[in-house]
Each structure stands twice: as structure tokens, then as C-alpha cells.
N, C-alpha and C positions, 0 to 999 in steps of 0.2 A: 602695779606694773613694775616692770623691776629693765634697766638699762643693760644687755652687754651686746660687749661689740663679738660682732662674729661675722658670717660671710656679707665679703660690702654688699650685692646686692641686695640682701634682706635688710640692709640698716636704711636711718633715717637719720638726718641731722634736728637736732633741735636746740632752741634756745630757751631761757626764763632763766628763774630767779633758787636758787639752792636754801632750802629754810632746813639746818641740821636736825635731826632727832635724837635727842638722848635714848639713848639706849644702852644696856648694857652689851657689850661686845662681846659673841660670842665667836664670830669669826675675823675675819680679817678687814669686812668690809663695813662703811661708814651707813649705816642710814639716813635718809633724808629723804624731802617732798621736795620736785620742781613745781615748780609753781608757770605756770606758759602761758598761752594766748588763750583761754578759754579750757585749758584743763591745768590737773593737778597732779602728776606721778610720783609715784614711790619710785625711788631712786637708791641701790646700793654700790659703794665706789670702794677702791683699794682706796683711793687718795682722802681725805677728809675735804669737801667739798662748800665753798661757803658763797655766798651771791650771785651774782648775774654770771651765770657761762651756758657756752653752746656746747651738746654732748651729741656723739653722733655712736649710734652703738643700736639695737633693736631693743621694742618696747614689746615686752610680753607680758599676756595674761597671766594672772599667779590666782591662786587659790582665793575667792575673796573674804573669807573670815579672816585671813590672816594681814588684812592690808587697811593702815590706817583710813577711814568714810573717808577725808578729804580725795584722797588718791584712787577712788573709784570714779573710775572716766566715764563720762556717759556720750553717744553722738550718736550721730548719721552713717551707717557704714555704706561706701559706697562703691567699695570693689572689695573682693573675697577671691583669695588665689591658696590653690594648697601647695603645701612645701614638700617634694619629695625628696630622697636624700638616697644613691647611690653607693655604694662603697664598693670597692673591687675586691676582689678574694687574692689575700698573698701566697705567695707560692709554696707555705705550708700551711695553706689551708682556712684560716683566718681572715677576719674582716677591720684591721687595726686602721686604714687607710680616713680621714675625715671623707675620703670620696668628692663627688658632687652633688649642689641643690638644683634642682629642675622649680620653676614656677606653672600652675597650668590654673584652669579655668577650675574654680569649685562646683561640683554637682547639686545641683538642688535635693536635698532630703539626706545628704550625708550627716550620719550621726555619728563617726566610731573613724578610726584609723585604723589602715593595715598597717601592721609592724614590720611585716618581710617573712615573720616566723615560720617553718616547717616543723612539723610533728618529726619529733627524733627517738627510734626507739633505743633502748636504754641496751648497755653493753651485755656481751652474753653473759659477766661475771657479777653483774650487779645485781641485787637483792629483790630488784625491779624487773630482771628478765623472767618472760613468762605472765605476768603477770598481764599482760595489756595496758599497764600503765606507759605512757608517752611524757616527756619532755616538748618544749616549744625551745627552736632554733636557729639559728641564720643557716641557713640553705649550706648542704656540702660542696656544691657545684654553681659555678657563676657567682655572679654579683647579689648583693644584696642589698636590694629597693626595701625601702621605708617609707611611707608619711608622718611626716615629722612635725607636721602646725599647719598653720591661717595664717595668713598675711593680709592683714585688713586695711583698710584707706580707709581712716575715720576724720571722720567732720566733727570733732569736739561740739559741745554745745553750750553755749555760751551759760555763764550760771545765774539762775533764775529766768530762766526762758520757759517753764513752765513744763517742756517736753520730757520725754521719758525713752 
């Protein structure tokens, strides 16, 4: 799981303990595990981060090959809300705006996100006109709606509790 702060109502405050990870640096940011009340998260900071502090920023899923076994959370999820995400179209055309996040109920058997895309055919000049090949796009007209994540309420589980 990886910490950043982004819109307040997707974040959470949390507290534990900051245990650094060496690593070689390849960006700007510090790795480390917090270490909390019944879980363990991967943690990346601009600042170098060392002990006990409370981080308030959103906890997201990351790839999990890539995240040290401690910092694989396991619990109880006991709300599921999707994130949609807004952006208005500026007035040449464009979607540069962060917009806004909408929360709403998740549907049962959702496997897949809409992106917002529309099929865009390709200019009359391009090597591509004619052809029937398509592009995927943010809509020329209005806003453009996206699903953008889960917002999960999880109940960490205490470790060695046996559960899965």
C-alpha cells in the first residue's frame, strides 16, 4: 500500500510506528513499512520518515509482487464505495481540470472500470484514415466521467488470527 494525500474526503488519518527501508533511491521518495494497530503498510514519503507519526493521506492497493510480504494487509472489508471522478471540458476543448470525486454504492459483480473513453476516429490526414482503425478518448463534448478506484473500510486483522 503506498500513502498520498489527495482529495480530503478519500483520505484517512492514521497512526504507528515508521521502520525505514534501505533502498536504493530512485526517485525522490523515502521507502518505509508503518507498522499500526493490527496492520503493516508500505509507506513512500518525500521527507525521510523515522518513528512513531500519524499520516493522513489515502491508502491504496499497488501491484502486490511488488510490495514487501510484511505490508500485505489482510481484514474484513466492510464497506466498498466507487470513486468517480468528473473533469469539466475547458473552453478549448480539453480535460486539464482535477474536476470532482463523486462516492456511491459499489455494484455487486463489478469487475472492470469505465474510463470515460469514446472511440475517436483518426484525422482525415493520418495514415490511419480509412482504415477503420479507432483511437479511445475523452469525449469532444461535455464532461468527462471516469471511475477511478474502491474505497474500502477495512478491519485489519489482527496477526495470527488464523483468518484469511
Amino acid at each position: 500500500m503506498t500513502l498520498r494525500v489527495v482529495v480530503p474526503e478519500l483520505c484517512s488519518e492514521v497512526s504507528g510506528v515508521i521502520e525505514a527501508l534501505d533502498a536504493a533511491p530512485t526517485t525522490s521518495l523515502h521507502p518505509g513499512l508503518l507498522h499500526g494497530n493490527g496492520f503493516t503498510a508500505f509507506v513512500k514519503s518525500p521527507d525521510e520518515l523515522h518513528g512513531a507519526v500519524t499520516l493522513h493521506g489515502r491508502l491504496e492497493a499497488d501491484y502486490g509482487a511488488l510490495l514487501p510480504t510484511p505490508a500485505r494487509v489482510r481484514g474484513i472489508i466492510r464497506r466498498r464505495q466507487l470513486i468517480t471522478q468528473t473533469r469539466p471540458r475547458d473552453p478549448d476543448g480539453r480535460h486539464r481540470s482535477a474536476g470532482t470525486y463523486a462516492l456511491s454504492d459499489m455494484p455487486d459483480g463489478k469487475a472492470s472500470f469505465d474510463t470515460g473513453l469514446v472511440p475517436k476516429r483518426p484525422d482525415p490526414s493520418s495514415p490511419f484514415a480509412g482504415t477503420g482503425w479507432m483511437s479511445m478518448a475523452p469525449p469532444d463534448n461535455g464532461p468527462w466521467v471516469s471511475e477511478r478506484g474502491v474505497l474500502v473500510a477495512l478491519e485489519p486483522l489482527s496477526q495470527g488470527s488464523g483468518a484469511e
